[in-house]
DOLO-15545 format. One record per residue: residue number from 1; residue in one letter; y, z, x of N, C-alpha, C in turn. Coordinates in pm, whole numbers. Example, Ala and Ser with C-alpha at 12.3 -4.5 7.8 and 13.67 -1.06 7.14 Angstrom:
% DOLO-15545
PT, num, residu, nnorth, nup, neast, canorth, caup, caeast, cnorth, cup, ceast
PT, 1, A, -569, 780, 1319, -450, 780, 1230, -330, 780, 1320
PT, 2, S, -225, 708, 1285, -106, 714, 1367, 3, 787, 1290
***
This chain:
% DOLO-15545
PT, num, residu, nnorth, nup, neast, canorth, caup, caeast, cnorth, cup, ceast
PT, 1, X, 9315, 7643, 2951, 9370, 7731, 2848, 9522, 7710, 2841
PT, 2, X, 9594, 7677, 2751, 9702, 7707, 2720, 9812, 7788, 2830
PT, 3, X, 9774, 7934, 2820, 9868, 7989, 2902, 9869, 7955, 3060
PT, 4, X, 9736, 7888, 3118, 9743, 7845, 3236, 9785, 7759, 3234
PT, 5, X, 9805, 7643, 3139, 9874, 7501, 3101, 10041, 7551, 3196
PT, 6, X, 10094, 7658, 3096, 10226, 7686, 3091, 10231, 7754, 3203
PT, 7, X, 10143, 7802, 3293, 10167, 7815, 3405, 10193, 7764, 3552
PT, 8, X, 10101, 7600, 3539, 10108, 7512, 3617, 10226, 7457, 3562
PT, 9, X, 10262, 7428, 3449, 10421, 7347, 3452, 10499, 7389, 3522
PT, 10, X, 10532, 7563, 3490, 10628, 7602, 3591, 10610, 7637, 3723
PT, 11, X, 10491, 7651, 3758, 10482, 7609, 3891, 10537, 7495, 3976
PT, 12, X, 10492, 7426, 3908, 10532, 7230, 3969, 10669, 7263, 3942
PT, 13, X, 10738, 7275, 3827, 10834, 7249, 3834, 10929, 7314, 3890
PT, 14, X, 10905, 7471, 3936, 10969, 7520, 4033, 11003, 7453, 4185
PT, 15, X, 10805, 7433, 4232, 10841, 7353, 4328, 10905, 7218, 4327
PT, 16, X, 10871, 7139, 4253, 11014, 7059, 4208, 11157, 7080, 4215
PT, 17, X, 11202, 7175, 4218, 11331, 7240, 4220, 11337, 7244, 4413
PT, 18, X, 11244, 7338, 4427, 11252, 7371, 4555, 11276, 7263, 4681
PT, 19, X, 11198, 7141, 4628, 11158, 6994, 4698, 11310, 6933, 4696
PT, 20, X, 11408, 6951, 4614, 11514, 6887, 4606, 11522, 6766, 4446
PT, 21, X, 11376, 6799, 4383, 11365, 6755, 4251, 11461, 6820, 4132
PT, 22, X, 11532, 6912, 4155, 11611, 7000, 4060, 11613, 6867, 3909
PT, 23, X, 11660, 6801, 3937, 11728, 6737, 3805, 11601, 6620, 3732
PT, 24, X, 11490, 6645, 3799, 11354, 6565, 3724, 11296, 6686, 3686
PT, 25, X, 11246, 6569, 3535, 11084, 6627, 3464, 10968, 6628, 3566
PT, 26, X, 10904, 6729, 3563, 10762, 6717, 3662, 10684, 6593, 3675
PT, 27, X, 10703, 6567, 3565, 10633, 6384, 3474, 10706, 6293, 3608
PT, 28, X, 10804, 6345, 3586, 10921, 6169, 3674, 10911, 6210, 3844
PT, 29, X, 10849, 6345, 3848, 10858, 6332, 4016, 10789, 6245, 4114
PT, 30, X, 10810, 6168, 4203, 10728, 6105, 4307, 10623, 6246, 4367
PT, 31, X, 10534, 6282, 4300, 10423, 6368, 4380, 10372, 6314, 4455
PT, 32, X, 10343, 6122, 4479, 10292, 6127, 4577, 10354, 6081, 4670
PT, 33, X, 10477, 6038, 4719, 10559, 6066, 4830, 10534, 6166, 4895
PT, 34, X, 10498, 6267, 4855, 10507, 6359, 4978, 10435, 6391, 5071
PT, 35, X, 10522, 6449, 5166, 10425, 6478, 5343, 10386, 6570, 5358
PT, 36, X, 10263, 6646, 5431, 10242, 6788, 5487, 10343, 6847, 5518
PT, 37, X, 10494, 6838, 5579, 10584, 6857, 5583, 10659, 6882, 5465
PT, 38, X, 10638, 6839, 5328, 10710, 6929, 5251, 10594, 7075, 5216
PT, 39, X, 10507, 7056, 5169, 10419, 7132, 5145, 10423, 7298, 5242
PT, 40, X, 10477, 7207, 5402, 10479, 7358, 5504, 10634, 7380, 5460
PT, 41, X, 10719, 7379, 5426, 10851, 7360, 5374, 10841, 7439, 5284
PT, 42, X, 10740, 7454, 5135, 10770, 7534, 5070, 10725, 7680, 5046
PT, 43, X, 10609, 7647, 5136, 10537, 7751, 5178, 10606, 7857, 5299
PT, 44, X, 10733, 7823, 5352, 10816, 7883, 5407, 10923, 7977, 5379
PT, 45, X, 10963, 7859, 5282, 11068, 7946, 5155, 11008, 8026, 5070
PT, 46, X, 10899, 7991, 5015, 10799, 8137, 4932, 10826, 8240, 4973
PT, 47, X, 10756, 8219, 5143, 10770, 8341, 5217, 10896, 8396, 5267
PT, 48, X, 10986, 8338, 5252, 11157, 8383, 5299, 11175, 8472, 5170
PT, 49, X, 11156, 8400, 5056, 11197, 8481, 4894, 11119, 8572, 4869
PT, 50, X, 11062, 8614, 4973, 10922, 8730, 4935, 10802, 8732, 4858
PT, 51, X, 10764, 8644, 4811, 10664, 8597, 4739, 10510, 8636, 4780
PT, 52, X, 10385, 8683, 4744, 10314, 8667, 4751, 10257, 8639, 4824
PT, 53, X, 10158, 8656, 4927, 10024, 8515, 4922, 9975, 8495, 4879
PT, 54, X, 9960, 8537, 4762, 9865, 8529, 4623, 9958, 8394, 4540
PT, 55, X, 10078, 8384, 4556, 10154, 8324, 4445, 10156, 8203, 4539
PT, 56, X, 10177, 8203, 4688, 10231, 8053, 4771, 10086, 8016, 4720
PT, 57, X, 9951, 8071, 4744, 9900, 7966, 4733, 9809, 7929, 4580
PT, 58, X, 9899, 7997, 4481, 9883, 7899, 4336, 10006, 7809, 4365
PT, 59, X, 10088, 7789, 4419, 10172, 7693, 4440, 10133, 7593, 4556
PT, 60, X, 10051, 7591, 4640, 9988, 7510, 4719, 9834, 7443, 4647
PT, 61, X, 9810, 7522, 4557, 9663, 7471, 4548, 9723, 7388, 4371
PT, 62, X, 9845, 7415, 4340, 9908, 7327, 4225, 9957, 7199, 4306
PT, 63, X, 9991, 7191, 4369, 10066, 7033, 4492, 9892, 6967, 4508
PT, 64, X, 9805, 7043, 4578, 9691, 7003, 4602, 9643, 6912, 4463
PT, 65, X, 9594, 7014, 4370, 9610, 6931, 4219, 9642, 6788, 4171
PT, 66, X, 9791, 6779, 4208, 9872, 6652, 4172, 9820, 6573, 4308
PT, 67, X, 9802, 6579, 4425, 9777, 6473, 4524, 9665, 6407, 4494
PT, 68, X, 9542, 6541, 4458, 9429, 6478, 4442, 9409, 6397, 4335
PT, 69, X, 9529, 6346, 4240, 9467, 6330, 4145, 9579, 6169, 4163
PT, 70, X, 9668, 6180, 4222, 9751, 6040, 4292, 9644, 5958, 4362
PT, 71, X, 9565, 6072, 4456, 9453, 5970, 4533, 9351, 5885, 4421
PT, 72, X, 9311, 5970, 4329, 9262, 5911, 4210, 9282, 5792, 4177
PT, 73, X, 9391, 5792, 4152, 9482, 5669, 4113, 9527, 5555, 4211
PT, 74, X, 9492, 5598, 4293, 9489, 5487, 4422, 9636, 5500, 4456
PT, 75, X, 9699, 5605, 4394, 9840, 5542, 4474, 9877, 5638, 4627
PT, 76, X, 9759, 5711, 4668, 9780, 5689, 4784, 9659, 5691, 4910
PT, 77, X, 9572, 5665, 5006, 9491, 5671, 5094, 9434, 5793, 5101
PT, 78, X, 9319, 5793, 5147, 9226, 5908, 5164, 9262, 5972, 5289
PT, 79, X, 9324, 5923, 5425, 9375, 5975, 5523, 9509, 6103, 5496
PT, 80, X, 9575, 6018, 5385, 9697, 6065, 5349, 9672, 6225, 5252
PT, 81, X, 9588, 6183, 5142, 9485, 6322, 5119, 9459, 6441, 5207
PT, 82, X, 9375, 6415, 5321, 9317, 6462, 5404, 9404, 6568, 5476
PT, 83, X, 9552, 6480, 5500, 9670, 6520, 5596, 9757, 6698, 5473
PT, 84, X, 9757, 6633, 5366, 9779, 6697, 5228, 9703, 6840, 5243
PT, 85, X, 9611, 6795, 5264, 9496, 6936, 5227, 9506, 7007, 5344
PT, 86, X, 9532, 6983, 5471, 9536, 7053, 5591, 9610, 7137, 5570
PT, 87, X, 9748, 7166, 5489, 9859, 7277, 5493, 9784, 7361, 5463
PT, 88, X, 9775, 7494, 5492, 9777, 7625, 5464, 9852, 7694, 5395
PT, 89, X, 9837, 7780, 5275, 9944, 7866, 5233, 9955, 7977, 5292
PT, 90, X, 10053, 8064, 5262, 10108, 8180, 5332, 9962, 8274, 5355
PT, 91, X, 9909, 8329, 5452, 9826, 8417, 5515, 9847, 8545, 5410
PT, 92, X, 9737, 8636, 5426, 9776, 8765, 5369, 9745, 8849, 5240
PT, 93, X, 9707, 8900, 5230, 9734, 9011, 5110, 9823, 9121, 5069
PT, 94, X, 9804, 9194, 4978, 9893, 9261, 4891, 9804, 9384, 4800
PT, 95, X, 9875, 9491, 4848, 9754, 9574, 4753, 9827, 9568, 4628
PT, 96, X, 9728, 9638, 4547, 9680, 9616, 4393, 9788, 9702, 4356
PT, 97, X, 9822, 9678, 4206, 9936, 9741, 4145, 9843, 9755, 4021
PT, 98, X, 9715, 9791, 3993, 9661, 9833, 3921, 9637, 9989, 3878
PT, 99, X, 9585, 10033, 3751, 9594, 10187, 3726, 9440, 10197, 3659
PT, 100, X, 9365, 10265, 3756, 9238, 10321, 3717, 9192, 10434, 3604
PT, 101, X, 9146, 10394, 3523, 9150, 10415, 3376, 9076, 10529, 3374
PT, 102, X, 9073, 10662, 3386, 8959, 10757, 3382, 8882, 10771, 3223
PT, 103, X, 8770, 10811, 3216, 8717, 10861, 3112, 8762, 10929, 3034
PT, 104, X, 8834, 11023, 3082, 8931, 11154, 3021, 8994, 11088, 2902
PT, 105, X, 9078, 10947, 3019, 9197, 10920, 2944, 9119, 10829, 2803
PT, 106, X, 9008, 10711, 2854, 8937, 10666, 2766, 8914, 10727, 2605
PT, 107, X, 8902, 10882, 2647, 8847, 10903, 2508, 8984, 10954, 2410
PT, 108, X, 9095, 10977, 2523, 9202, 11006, 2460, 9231, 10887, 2327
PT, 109, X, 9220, 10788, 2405, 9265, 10649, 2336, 9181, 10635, 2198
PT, 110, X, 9054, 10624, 2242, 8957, 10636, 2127, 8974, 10757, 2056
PT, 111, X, 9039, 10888, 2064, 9110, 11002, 1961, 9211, 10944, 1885
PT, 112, X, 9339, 10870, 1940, 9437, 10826, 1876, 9404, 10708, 1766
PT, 113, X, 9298, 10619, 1785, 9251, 10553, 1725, 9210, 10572, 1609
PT, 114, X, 9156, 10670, 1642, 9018, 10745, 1535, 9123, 10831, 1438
PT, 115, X, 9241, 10838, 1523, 9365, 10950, 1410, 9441, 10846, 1334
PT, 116, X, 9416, 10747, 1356, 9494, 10648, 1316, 9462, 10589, 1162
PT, 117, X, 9472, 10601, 1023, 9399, 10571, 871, 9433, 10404, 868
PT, 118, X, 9492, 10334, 926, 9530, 10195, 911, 9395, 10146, 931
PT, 119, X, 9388, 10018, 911, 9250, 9945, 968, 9266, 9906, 1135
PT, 120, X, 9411, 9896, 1171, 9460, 9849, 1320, 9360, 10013, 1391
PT, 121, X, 9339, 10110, 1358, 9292, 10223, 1418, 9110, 10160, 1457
PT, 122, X, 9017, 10123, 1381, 8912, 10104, 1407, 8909, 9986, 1507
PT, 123, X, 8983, 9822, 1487, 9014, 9721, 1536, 9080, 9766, 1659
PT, 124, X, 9177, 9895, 1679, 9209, 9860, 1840, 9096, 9954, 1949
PT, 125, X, 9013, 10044, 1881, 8938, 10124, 1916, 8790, 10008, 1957
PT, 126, X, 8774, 9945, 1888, 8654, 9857, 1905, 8721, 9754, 2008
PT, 127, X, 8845, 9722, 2026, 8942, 9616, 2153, 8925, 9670, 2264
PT, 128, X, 8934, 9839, 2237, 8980, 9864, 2375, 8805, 9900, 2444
PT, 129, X, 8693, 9957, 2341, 8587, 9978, 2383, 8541, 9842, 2482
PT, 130, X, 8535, 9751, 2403, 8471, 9623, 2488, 8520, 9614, 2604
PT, 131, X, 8658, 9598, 2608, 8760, 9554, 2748, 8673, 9623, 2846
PT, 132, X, 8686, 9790, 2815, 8636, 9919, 2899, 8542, 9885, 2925
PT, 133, X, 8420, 9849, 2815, 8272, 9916, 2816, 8205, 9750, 2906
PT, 134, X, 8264, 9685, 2901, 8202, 9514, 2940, 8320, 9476, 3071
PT, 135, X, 8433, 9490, 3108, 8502, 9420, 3190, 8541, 9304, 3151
PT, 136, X, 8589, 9250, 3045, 8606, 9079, 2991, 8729, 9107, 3037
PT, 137, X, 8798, 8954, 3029, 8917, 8978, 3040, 8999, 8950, 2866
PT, 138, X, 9121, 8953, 2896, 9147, 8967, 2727, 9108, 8820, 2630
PT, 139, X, 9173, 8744, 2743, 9162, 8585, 2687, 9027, 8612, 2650
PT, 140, X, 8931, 8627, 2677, 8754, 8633, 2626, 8736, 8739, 2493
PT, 141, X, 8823, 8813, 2530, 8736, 8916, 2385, 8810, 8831, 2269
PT, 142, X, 8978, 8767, 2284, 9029, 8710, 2210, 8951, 8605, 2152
PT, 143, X, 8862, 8568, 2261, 8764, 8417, 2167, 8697, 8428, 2131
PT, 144, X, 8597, 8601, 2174, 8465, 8600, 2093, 8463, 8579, 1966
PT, 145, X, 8329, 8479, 1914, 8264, 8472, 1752, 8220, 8579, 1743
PT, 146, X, 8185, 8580, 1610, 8032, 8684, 1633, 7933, 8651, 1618
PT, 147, X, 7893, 8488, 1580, 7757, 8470, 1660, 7741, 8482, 1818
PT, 148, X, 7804, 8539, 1915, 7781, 8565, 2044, 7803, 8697, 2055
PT, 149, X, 7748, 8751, 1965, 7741, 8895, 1973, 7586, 8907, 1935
PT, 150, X, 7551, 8980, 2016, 7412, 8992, 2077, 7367, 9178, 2014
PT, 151, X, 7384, 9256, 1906, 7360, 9380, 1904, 7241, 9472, 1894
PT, 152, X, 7124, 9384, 1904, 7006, 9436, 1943, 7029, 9436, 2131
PT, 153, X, 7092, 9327, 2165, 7046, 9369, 2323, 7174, 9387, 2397
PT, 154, X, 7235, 9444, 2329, 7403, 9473, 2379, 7482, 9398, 2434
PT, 155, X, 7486, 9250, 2392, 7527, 9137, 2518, 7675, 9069, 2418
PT, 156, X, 7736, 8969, 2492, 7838, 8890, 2409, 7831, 8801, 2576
PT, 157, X, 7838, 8689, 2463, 7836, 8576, 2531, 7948, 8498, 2546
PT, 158, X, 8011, 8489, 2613, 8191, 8484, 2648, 8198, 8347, 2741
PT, 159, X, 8288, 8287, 2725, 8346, 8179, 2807, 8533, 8216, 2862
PT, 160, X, 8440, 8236, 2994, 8554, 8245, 3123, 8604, 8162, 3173
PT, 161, X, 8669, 8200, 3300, 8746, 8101, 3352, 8700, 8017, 3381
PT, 162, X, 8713, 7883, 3452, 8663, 7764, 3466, 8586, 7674, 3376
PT, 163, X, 8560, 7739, 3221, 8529, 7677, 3145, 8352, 7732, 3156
PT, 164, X, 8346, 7836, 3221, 8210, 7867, 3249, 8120, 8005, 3130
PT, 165, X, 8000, 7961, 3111, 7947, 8047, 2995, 7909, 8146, 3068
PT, 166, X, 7908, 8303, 3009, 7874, 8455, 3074, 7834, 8540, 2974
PT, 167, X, 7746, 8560, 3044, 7704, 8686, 2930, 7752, 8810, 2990
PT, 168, X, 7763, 8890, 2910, 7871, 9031, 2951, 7748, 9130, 2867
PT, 169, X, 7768, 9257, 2927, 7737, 9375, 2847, 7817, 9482, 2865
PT, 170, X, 7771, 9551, 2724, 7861, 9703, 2731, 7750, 9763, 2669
PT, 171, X, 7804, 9893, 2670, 7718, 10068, 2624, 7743, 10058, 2496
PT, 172, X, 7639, 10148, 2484, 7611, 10131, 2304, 7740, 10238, 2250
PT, 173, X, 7783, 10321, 2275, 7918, 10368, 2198, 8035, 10231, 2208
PT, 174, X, 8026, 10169, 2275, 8126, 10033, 2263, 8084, 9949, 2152
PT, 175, X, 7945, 9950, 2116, 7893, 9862, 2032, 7902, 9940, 1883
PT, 176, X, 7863, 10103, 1905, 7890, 10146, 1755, 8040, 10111, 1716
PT, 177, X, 8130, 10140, 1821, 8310, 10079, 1793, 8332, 9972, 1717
PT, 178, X, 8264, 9885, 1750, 8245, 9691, 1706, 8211, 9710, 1591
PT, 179, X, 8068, 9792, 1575, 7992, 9745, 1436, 8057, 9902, 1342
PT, 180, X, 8150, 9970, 1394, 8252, 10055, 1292, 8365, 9935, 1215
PT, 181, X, 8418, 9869, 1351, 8512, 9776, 1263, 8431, 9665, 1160
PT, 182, X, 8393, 9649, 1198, 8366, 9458, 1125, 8253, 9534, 1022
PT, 183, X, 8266, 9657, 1014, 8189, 9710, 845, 8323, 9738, 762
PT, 184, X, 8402, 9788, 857, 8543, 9825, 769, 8608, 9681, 711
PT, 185, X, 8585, 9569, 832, 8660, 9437, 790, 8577, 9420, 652
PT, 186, X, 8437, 9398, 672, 8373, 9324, 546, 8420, 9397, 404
PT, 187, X, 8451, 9569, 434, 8452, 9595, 325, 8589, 9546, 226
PT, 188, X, 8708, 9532, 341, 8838, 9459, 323, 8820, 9340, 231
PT, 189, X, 8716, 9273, 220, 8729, 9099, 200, 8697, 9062, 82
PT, 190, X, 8751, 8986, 9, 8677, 9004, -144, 8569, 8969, -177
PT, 191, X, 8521, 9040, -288, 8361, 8982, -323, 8347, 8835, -337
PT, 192, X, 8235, 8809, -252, 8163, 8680, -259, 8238, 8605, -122
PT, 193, X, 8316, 8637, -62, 8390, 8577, 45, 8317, 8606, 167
PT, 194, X, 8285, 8497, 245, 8187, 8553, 360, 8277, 8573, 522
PT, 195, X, 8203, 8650, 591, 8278, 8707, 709, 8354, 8604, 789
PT, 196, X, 8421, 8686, 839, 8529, 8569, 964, 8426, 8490, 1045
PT, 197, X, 8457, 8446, 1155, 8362, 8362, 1262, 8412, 8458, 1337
PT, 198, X, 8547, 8509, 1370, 8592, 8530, 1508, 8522, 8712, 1483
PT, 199, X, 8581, 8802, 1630, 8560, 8901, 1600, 8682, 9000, 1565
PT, 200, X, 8846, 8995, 1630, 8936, 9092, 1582, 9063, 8979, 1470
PT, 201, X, 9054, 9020, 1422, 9178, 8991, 1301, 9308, 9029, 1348
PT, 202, X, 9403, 8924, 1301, 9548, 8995, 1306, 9589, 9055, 1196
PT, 203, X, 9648, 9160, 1182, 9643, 9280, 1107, 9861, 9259, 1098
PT, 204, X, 9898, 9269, 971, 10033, 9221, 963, 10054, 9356, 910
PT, 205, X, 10254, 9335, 849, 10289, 9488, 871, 10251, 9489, 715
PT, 206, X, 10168, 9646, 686, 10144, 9700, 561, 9978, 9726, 576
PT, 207, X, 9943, 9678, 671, 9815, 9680, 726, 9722, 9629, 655
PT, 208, X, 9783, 9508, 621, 9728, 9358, 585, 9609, 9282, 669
PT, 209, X, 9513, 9273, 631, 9399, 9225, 745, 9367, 9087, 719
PT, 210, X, 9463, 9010, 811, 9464, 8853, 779, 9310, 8805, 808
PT, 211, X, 9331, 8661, 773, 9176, 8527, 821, 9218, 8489, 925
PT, 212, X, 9306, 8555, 1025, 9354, 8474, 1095, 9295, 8570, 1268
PT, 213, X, 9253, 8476, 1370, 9219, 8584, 1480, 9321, 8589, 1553
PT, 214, X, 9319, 8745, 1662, 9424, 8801, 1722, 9438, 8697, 1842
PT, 215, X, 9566, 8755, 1891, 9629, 8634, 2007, 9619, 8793, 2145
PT, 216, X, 9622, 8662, 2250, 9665, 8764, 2379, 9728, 8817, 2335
PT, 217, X, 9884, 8802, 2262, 9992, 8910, 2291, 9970, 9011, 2267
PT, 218, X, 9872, 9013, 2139, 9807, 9137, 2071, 9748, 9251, 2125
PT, 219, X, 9626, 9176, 2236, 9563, 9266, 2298, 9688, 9330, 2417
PT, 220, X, 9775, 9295, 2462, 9866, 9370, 2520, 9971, 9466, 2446
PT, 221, X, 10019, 9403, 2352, 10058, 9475, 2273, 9965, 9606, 2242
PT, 222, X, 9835, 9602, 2181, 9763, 9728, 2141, 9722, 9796, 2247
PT, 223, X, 9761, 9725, 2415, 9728, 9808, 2550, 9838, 9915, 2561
PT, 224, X, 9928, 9802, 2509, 10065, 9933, 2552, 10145, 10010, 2490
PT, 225, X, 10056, 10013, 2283, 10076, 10113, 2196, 10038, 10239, 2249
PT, 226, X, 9877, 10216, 2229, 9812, 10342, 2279, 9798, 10382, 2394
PT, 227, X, 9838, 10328, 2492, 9879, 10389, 2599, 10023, 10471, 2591
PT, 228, X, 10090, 10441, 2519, 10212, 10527, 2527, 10189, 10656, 2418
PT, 229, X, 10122, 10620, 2323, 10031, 10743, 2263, 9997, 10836, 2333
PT, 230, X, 9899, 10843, 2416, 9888, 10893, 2518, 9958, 10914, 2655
PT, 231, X, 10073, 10860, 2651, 10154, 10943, 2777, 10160, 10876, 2928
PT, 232, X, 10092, 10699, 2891, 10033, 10636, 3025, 10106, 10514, 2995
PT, 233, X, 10146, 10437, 3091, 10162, 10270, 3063, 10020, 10189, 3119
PT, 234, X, 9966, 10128, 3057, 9861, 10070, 3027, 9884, 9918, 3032
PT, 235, X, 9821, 9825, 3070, 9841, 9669, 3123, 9653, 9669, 3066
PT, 236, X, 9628, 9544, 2974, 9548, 9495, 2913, 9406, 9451, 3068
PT, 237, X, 9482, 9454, 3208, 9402, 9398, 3295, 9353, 9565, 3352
PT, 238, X, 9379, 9675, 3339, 9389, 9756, 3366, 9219, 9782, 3310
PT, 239, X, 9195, 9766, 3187, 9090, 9792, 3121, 8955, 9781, 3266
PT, 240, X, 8988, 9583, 3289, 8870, 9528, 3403, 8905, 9599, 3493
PT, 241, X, 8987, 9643, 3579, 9028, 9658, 3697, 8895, 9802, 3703
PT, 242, X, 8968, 9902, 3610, 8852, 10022, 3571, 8742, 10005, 3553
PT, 243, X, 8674, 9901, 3474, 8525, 9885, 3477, 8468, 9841, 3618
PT, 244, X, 8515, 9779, 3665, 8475, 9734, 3826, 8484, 9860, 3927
PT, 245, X, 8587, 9950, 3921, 8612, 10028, 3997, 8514, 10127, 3971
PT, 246, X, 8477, 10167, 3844, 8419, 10218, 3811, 8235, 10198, 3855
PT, 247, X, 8192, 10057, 3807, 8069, 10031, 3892, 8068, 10021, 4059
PT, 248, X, 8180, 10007, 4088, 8170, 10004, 4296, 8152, 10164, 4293
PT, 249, X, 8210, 10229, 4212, 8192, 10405, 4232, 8028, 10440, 4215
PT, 250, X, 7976, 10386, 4126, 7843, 10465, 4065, 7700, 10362, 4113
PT, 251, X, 7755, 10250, 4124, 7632, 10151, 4179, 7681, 10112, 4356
PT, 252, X, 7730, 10007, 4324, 7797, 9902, 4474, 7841, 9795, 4462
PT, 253, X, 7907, 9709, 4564, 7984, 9620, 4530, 7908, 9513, 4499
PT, 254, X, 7805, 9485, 4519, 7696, 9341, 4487, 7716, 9365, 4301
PT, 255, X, 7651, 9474, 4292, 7655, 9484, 4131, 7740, 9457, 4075
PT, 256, X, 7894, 9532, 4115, 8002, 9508, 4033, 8032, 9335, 4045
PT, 257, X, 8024, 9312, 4157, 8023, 9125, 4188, 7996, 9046, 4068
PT, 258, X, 7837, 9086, 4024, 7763, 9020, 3957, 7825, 9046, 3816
PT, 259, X, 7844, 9179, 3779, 7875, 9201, 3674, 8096, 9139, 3608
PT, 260, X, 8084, 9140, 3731, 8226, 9122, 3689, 8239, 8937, 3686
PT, 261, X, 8155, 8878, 3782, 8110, 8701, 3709, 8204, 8676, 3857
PT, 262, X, 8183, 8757, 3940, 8298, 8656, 4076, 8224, 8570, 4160
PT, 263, X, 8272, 8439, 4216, 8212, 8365, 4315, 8218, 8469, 4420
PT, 264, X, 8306, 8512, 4471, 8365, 8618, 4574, 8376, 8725, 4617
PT, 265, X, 8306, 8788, 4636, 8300, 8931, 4652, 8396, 9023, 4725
PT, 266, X, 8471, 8944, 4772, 8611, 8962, 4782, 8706, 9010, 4708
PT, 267, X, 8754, 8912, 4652, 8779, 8931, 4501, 8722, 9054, 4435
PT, 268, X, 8609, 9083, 4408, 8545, 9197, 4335, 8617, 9333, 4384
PT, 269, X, 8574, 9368, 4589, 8690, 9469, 4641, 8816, 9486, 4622
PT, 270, X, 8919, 9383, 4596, 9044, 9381, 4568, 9077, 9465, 4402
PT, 271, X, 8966, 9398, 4365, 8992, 9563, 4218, 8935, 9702, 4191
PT, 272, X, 8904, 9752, 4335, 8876, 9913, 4326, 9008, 9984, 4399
PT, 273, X, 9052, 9992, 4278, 9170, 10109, 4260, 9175, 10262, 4209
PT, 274, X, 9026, 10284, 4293, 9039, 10448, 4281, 9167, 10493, 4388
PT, 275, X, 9188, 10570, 4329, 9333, 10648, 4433, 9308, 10732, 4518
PT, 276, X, 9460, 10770, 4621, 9474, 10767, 4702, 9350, 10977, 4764
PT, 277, X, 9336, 11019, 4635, 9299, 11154, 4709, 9144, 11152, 4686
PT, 278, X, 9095, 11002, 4618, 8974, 11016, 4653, 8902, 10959, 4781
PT, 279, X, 9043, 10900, 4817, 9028, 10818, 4974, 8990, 10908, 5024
PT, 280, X, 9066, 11008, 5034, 9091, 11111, 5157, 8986, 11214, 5144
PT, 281, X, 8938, 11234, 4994, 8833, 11314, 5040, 8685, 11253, 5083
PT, 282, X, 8676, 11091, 5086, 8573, 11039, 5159, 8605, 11048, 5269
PT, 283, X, 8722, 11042, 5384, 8732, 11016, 5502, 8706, 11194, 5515
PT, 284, X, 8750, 11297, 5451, 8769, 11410, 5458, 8622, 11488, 5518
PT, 285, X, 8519, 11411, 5468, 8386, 11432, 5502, 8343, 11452, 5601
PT, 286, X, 8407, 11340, 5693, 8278, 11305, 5817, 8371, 11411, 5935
PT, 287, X, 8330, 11510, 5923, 8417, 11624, 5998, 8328, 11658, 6116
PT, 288, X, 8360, 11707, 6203, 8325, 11699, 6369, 8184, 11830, 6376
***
């Protein structure tokens, strides 16, 4: 995808900077010159500049990337590979800076929506239902067609990360949201003109309902309208973080696993961000 494109550039090219590459294009660097020794080198300084372990090792598994792909090319030995891949990135985790989305607040959003006479009112109400009601992430609702919209059996068929196909579901008030907008779109469109492919439109100022489909920025942008509508700052990842947290609350973590599409179930725990006083009234329980 694109924005991960622009993310590995500046990755490399940070570490490029860091390596003593400052004044090369990522293109012109010797990537494969290098030793396990730079690799533990930068993974040092990460950790001196406070960084992550989440971030050293998208910056270790970006070096990994470029070696493996030098070995490719024969320009350097499979031993030399081998030696490459042994570094470790920085150890560790980091709790979540996520905000668990209650129902309360849910329907607030879907009020402001619904108060809203523009067409952006039905379109961000049907954005924010899916996010909520399915867990996608934004890049996915941004690509859905609507032939992968499934509304007899509540499904959308989405392509995630790794280039991998998923079927997702949501609740049928998420789905009346969908099929509220895209009756309002059709009615927008002139006679004889047939429907979009995609599913949300970019909507310009005068509340103009372009041919054209919405971008990420959008779906953040309409995270952090109506969230300030409502009185909250709101992050577009916030939506998943809540649907997951939400199924580890009412089912368990296998389910949310499955449902959320992780190799890792790891991963899956790292996004239950119920807070801190519902901790306490589970530990609060087991009393003597």
């Amino acid at each position: 995808m694109p924005s991960s494109q622009l993310t590995l550039r500046y990755v490399l090219q940070d570490a490029a900077d860091r390596l003593g590459f400052g004044d090369s294009d990522i293109n012109e660097v010797p990537w494969h010159q290098l030793q396990p020794g730079h690799i533990g080198s930068l993974v040092a300084a990460l950790r001196e500049d406070g960084y992550a372990p989440n971030t050293s090792s998208l910056y270790v598994n970006a070096l990994r990337g470029v070696i493996n792909e030098a070995w490719r090319l024969g320009l350097i030995e499979h031993d030399h590979l081998l030696r490459m891949r042994s570094v470790k990135p920085a150890a560790g985790t980091r709790l979540g800076q996520g905000r668990n989305l209650r129902r309360t607040l849910i329907r607030e959003l879907m009020a402001v929506c619904d108060s809203d006479p523009r067409p952006q009112g039905r379109r961000d109400a049907a954005v924010i239902a899916l996010l909520y009601g399915s867990g996608m992430r934004k890049s996915e609702s941004v690509n859905l067609d609507l032939a992968q919209v499934d509304f007899a059996e509540r499904s959308l068929q989405v392509t995630g990360k790794g280039n991998r196909q998923l079927l997702k579901y949501a609740p049928a008030w998420a789905f009346e949201r969908l099929g509220a907008w895209l009756k309002l779109r059709r009615s927008l469109l002139p006679a004889g003109v047939g429907d979009d492919p995609f599913l949300f439109n970019r909507i310009r100022r005068g509340s103009h309902v372009t041919r054209e489909r919405i971008t990420k920025h959008a779906i953040y942008y309409i995270a952090r309208q109506r969230g300030a509508q409502v009185g909250v700052k709101i992050m577009p990842h916030d939506f998943r973080r809540s649907f997951i947290t939400r199924v580890i609350e009412e089912h368990d973590l296998s389910i949310a696993q499955k449902l959320a599409h992780h190799s890792n179930i790891q991963t899956t725990a790292s996004y239950d961000v119920r807070d801190d006083n519902e901790r306490r009234r589970a530990v609060d329980r087991y009393e003597l």
